[in-house]
C-alpha positions, 0 to 999 in steps of 0.5 A: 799668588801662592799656589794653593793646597791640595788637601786639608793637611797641606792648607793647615800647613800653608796657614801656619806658614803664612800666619806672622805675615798677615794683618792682624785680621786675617791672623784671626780668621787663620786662627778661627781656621785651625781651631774650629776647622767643623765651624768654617767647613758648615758655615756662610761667609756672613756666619764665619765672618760674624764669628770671627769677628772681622767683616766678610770681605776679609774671608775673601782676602784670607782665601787669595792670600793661600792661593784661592780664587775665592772663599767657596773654593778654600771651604771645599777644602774644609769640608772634605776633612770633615767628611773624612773624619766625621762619625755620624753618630759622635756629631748627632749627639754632641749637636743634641747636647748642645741644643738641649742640655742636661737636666739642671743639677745643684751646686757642684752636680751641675758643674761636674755635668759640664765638665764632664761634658767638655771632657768628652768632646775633648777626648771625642776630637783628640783622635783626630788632631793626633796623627799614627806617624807623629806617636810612632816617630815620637816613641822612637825619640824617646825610645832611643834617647840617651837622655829625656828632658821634660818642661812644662810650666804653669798650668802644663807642670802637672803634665810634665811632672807626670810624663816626666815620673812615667818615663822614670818608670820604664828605666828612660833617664828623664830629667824634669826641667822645673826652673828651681832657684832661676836655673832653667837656662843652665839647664837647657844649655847642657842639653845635648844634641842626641838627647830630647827634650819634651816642651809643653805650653799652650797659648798664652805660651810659655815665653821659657818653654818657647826659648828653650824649644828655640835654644835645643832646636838650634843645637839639633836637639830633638824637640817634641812639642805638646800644644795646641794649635799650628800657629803654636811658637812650639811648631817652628822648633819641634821635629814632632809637634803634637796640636791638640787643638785650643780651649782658651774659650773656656773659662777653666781650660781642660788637661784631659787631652793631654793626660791622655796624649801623655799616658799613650806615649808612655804606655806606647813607649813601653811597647817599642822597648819591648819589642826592641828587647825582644831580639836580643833576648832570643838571641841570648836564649839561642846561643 
C-alpha cells in the first residue's frame, strides 16, 4: 500500500500521479476528486459514488489505491480544505442561487443572467486554484526571459493571442505560435533552452500544444502550462502549471478565468521590471 497524503495538496498530487495506472473507474472518481473537491468533501459515498457514475464499492478501492484504510479517512482530507478555503458568505450565496435562481428573463436577458452567473462562481474559486508561489515563480520566467513563446489553440487562441499582445506591451519579445501554413513544429524546435514558452489548452487538450510542451520540456525549455485540472497532459511538462479548474460541464465553457489569470501575470510581470529597474536607476542617478 502507497503511503498516504498528508494534506489536501499532497493527495491532489498523488491522485495526478497515480491517474494513467488506474481502471478506467477509478480514473473517473480521480477525476470527480480534483474537479469537485467541495462535492466530495460533503458528500456520502452512496451521493459521490451516483454522481460519479460508478458503484460505491469503487470509492473504497480508489481510497486503499492512495493509501487509505478507508474512504472516511480520504475525505477527511477534503474536507480540511474545505475549511480552509471556505468563505461563509461567498458559499451561502452561491447555495441560494443555486436552489432558487433568478427572476426568468426574456430572450437574451435570461441567457446574459447565466452567464453572468457562471462568471462569478468561476472567478469566486480562481483565488483558490491559483497559488502566490506559482505567479511569482512565473513572473520571474517571463520577467528574465530572452525570448517568450506563446500557443494556444481553438478555443484558447484568443487567450494566447491576447497574452501574447500584452507582453509585447512591456518591451518582453513574445512570439505568438499560431501554426500558419503547417509551421508550428519548425517553430517549436527553434525554441531554446532559456527561452519560455507559455502552453494553454484544456480538455479535450490540444494534441499540438501537448507535443510542443513535451518537445520544449525535453530540451529544458521552461514551460508554463495554463489549464485546467491535475491530470492535464500540460502538468508532466510545466515547471509552472496553472489548474484552473474544469467546465466541460458546461454547454458553452467560460474564458473568464483565464483572462484574468492572463491580465494578472501581465499587470504582475510589469511590477517585477520595475522593480528589478528600479536599482539600476538609483544607480545611475548616484554616480
Amino acid at each position: 500500500m502507497p503511503e498516504r497524503a498528508q494534506n489536501y495538496e499532497q493527495l491532489k498530487d498523488d491522485i495526478s500521479r497515480a491517474y494513467p495506472g488506474l481502471s478506467k473507474q477509478l480514473q473517473r472518481i480521480a477525476r470527480f476528486a480534483l474537479e469537485k473537491p467541495h462535492d466530495l468533501a460533503l458528500g456520502t459515498v452512496a451521493a459521490i459514488a451516483e454522481a460519479a457514475q460508478v458503484q460505491p464499492s469503487s470509492m473504497i478501492r480508489f481510497a486503499n489505491a492512495l493509501g487509505f484504510g478507508g474512504f472516511s479517512e480520504m475525505q477527511q482530507l477534503f474536507r480540511g480544505h474545505l475549511v480552509e478555503r471556505s468563505t461563509s458568505y461567498r458559499d451561502r450565496i452561491e447555495q441560494m442561487r443555486r436552489g432558487n435562481g433568478r427572476p426568468a428573463g426574456t430572450g437574451g436577458t435570461q441567457v446574459l443572467h447565466q452567464f453572468v452567473d457562471e462568471a462569478i462562481t468561476e472567478l469566486s474559486h480562481l483565488e483558490e486554484n491559483v497559488h502566490a508561489r506559482d505567479m511569482k515563480a512565473a513572473v520571474r520566467l517571463l520577467g528574465g526571459a530572452p525570448q517568450i513563446h506563446v500557443l494556444g489553440q481553438r478555443r484558447a487562441f484568443p487567450i494566447a493571442s491576447y497574452l501574447a499582445y500584452a507582453l509585447r506591451q512591456l518591451d518582453l519579445r513574445t512570439q505568438l505560435l499560431d501554426g500558419v501554413g503547417g509551421m508550428l513544429g519548425e517553430f517549436v524546435r527553434g525554441i531554446a533552452p532559456g527561452e519560455v514558452l507559455v502552453a494553454i489548452s484544456t480538455r479535450n487538450y490540444s494534441p499540438e500544444v501537448v507535443d510542443a510542451a513535451a518537445a520544449c520540456h525535453q530540451r529544458g525549455v521552461a514551460v508554463i502550462a495554463i489549464t485546467d485540472s491535475a491530470l492535464s497532459p500540460l502538468k508532466a511538462s510545466a515547471r509552472v502549471s496553472f489548474e484552473l479548474g474544469d467546465d466541460s460541464v458546461q454547454q458553452f465553457r467560460s474564458l473568464v478565468g483565464q483572462v484574468c489569470l492572463t491580465q494578472a501575470l501581465v499587470v504582475a510581470t510589469g511590477h517585477y521590471l520595475s522593480d528589478r529597474a528600479s536599482p539600476r536607476r538609483r544607480r545611475t542617478n548616484g554616480s
